[in-house]
C-alpha positions as a Markdown table, in Angstrom:
| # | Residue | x | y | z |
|---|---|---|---|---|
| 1 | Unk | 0.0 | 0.0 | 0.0 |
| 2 | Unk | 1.5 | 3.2 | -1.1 |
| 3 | Unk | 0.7 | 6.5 | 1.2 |
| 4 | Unk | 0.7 | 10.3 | 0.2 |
| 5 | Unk | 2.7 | 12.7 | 2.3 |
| 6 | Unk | -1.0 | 13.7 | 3.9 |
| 7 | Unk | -1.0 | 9.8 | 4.7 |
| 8 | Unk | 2.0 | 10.2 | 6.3 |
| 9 | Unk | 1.4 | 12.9 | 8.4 |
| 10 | Unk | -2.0 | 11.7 | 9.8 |
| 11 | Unk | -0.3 | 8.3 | 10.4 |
| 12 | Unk | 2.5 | 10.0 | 12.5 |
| 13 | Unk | 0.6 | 12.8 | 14.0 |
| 14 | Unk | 2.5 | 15.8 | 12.5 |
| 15 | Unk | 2.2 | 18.2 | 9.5 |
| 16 | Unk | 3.2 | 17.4 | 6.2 |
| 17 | Unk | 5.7 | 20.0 | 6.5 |
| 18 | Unk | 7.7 | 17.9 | 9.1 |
| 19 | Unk | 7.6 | 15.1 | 7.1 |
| 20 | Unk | 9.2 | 16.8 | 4.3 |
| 21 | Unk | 11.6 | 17.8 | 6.8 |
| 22 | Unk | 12.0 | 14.3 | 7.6 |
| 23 | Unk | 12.5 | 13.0 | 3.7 |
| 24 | Unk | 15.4 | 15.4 | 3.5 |
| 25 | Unk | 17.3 | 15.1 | 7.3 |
| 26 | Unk | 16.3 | 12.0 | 8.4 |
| 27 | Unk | 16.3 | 9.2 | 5.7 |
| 28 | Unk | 12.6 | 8.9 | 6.3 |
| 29 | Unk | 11.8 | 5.9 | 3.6 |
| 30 | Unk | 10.2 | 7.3 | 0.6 |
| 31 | Unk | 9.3 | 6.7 | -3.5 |
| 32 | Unk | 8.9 | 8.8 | -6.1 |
| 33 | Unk | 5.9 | 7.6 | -8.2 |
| 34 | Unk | 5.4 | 10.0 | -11.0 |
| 35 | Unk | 7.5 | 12.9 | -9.0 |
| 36 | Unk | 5.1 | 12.1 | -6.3 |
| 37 | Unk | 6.5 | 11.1 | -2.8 |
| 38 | Unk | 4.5 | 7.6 | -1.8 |
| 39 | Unk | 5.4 | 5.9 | 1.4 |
| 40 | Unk | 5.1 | 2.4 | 2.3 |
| 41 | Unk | 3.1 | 1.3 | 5.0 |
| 42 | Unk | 5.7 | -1.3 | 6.6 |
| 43 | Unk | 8.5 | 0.9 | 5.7 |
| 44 | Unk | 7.3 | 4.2 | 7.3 |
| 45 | Unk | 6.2 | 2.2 | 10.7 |
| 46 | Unk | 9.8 | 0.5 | 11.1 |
| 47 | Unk | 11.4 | 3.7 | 10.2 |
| 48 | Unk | 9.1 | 5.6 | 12.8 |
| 49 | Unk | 9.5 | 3.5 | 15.8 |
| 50 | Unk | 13.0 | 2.8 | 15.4 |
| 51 | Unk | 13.2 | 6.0 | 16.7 |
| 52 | Unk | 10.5 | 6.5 | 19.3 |
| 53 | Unk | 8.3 | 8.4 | 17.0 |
| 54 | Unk | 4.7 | 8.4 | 18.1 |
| 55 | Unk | 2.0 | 6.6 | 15.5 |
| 56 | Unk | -1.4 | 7.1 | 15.6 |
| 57 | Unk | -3.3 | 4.9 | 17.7 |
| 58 | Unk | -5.6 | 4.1 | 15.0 |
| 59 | Unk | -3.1 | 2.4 | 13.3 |
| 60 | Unk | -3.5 | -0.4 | 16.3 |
| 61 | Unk | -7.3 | -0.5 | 16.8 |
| 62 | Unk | -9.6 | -3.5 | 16.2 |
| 63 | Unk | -10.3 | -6.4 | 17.7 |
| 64 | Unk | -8.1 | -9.7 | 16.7 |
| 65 | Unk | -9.1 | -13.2 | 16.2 |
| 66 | Unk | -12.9 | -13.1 | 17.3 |
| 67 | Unk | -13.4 | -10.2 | 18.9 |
| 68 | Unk | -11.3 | -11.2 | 22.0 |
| 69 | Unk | -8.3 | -9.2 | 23.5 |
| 70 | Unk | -5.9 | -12.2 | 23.3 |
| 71 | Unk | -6.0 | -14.4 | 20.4 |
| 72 | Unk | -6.6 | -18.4 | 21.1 |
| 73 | Unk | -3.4 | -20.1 | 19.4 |
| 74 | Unk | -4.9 | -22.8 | 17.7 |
| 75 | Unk | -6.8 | -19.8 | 15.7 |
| 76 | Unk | -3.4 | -17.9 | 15.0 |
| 77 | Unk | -2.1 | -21.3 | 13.9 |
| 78 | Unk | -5.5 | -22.2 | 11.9 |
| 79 | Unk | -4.7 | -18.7 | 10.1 |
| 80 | Unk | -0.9 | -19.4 | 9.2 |
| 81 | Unk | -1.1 | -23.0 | 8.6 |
| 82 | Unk | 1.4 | -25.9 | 9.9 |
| 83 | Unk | 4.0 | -26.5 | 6.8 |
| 84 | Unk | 6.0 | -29.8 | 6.1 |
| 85 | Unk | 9.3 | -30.1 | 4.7 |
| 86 | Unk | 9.9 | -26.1 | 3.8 |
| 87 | Unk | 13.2 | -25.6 | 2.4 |
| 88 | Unk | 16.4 | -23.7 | 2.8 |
| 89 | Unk | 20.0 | -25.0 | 3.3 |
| 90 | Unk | 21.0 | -21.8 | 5.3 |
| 91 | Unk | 19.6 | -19.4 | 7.6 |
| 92 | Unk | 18.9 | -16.9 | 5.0 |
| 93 | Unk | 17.3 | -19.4 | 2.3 |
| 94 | Unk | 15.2 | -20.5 | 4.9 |
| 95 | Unk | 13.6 | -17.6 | 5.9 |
| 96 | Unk | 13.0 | -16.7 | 2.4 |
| 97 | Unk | 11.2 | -20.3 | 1.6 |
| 98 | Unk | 9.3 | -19.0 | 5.7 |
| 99 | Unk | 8.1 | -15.5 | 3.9 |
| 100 | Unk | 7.0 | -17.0 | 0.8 |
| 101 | Unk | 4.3 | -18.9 | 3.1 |
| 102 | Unk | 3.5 | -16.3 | 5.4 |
| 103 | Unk | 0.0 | -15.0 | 5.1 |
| 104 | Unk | 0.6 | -11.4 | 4.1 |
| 105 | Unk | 0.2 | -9.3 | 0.5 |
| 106 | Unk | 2.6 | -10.2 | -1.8 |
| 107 | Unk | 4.7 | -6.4 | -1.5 |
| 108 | Unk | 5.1 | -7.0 | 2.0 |
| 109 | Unk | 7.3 | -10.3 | 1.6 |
| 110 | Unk | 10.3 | -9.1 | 0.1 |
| 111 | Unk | 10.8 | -5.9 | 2.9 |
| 112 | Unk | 9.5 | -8.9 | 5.9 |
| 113 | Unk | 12.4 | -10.9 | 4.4 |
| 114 | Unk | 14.9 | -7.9 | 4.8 |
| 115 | Unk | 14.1 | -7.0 | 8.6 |
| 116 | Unk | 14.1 | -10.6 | 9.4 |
| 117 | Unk | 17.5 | -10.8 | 8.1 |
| 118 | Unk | 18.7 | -7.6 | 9.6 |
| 119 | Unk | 17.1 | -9.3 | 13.3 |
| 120 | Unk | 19.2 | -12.2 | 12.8 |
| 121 | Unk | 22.2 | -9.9 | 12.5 |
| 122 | Unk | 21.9 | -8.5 | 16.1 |
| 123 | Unk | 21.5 | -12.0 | 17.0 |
| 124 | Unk | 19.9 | -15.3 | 16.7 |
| 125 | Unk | 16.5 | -16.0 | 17.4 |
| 126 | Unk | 17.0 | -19.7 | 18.1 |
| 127 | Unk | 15.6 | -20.5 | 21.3 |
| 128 | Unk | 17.1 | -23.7 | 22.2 |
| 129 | Unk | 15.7 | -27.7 | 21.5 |
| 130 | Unk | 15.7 | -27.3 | 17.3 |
| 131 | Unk | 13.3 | -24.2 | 18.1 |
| 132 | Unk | 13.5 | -20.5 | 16.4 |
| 133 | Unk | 10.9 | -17.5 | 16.5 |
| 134 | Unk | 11.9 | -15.3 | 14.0 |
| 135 | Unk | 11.0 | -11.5 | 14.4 |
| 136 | Unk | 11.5 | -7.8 | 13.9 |
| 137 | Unk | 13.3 | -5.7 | 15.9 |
| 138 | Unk | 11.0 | -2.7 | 16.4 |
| 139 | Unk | 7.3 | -3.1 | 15.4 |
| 140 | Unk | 5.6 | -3.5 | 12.0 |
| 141 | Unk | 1.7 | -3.1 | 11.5 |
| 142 | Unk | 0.8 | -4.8 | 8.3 |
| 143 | Unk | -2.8 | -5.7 | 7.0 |
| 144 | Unk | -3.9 | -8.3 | 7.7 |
| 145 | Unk | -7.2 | -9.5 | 9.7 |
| 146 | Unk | -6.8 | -11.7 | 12.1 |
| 147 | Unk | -2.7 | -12.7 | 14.2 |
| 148 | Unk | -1.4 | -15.4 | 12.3 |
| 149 | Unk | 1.2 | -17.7 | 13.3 |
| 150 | Unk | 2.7 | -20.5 | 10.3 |
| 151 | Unk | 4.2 | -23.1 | 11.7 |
| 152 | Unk | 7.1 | -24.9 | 9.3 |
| 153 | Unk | 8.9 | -28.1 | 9.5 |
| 154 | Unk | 12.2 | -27.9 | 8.0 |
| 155 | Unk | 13.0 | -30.7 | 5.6 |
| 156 | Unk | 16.6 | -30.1 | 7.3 |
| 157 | Unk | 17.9 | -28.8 | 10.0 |
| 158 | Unk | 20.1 | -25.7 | 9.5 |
| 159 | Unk | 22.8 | -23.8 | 11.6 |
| 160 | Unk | 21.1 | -20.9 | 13.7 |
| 161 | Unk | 23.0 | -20.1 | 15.8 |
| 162 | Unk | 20.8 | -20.2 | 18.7 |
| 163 | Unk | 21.4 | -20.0 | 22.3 |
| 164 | Unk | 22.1 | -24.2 | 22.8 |
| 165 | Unk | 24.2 | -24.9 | 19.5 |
| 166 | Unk | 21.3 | -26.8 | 18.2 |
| 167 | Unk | 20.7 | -26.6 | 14.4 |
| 168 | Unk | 16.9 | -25.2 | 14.3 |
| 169 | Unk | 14.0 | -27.8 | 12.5 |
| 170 | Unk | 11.3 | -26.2 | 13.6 |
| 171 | Unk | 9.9 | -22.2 | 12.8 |
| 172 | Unk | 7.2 | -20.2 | 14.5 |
| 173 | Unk | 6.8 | -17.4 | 12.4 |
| 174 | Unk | 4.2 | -14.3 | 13.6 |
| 175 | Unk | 2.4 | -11.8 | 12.1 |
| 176 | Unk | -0.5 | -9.5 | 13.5 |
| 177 | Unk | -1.4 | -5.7 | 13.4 |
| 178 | Unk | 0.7 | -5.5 | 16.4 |
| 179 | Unk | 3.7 | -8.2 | 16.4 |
| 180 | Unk | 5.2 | -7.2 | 19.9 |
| 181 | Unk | 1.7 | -7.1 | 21.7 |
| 182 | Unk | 0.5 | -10.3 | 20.3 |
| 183 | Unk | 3.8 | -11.9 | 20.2 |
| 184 | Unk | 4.2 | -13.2 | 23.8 |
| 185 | Unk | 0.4 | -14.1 | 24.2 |
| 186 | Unk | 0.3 | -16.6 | 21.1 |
| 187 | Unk | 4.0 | -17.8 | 21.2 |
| 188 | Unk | 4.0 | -18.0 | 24.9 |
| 189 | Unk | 2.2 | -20.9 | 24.6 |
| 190 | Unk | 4.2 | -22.8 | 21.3 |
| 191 | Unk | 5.9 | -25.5 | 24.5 |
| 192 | Unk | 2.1 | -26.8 | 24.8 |
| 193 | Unk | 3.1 | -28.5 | 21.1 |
| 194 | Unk | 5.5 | -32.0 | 21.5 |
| 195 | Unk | 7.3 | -31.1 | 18.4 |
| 196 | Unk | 9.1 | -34.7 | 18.4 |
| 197 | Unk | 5.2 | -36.3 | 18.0 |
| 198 | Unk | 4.3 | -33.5 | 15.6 |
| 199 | Unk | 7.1 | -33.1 | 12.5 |
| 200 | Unk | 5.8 | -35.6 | 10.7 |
| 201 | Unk | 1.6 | -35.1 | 9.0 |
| 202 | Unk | -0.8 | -37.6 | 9.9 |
């Protein structure tokens, strides 16, 4: 989804004369389309609260799942689906064979992919026993109804470098209008799964 500068500005709850501002001090992330600044959504919220910039609380309204304040996991795993034998000989192959499965619009994958990657940089997500929960650093609102988490097998395990030395097998992999807020609720509860009874399908 591309966003004018008036967009921009409502989002972020200044006048389009700081956002101008911003475009030319701050690297605020921006296209020209038809000598037209456009912003994308993803883009503009990573770049905004990577540096404590306040976003409009509408941009975080709405109930998720079924109206309730806390998603159910089975739902959030209904919504991303449970994935056999997903590909990948490295860390980085991997998470792009994860993204391609992910339920969100097809623009969104490649710039998921790219703050995935740059999270991995700062340091593994790899939580121990063949386990990783791949995320972004700061949060990113993206649209889409209801928090999904997918759930992939790896046909391999691959080096993660995660916190027991353990190549990683199996990926949780969230997205929600909120990822930090939903994050803990839905993935606090991934331990409830035997992954050694469930990595094959029945």
């Amino acid at each position: 989804m591309k966003l004018t500068v008036r967009d921009a500005a409502k989002m972020l709850n200044v006048t389009e004369s700081v956002v101008y501002r911003w475009i030319r001090e701050e690297g605020m992330p921006v296209h020209r389309v038809s000598d037209h600044y456009r912003f994308h959504r993803a883009e503009l919220l990573e770049w905004a609260t990577s540096r404590g910039i306040r976003v409009s609380s509408e941009q975080f309204r709405g109930p998720v799942g079924n109206g309730n304040e806390q998603p159910r996991l089975s739902d959030s795993l209904e919504a991303g689906g449970i994935h056999y034998g997903v590909g990948g000989s490295n860390r980085e192959s991997m998470l792009r064979e994860v993204v391609k499965l992910m339920p969100i619009e097809e623009e969104d994958r490649d710039l998921v992919y790219d703050f995935l990657v740059a999270r991995e940089a700062l340091g593994s997500t790899g939580v121990g026993d063949g386990i990783a929960i791949p995320h972004v650093r700061n949060p990113v609102v993206l649209h889409v109804p209801h928090p999904a988490i997918t759930l992939c097998f790896l046909a391999k395990p691959v080096e993660f470098a995660a916190i027991d030395g353990r190549p990683v097998d199996t990926i949780f992999s969230l997205v929600s209008r909120t990822i930090p807020r939903t994050s803990t609720s839905c993935l606090g509860s991934r331990r409830r799964f035997s992954t050694k009874d469930s990595k094959t399908p029945s």
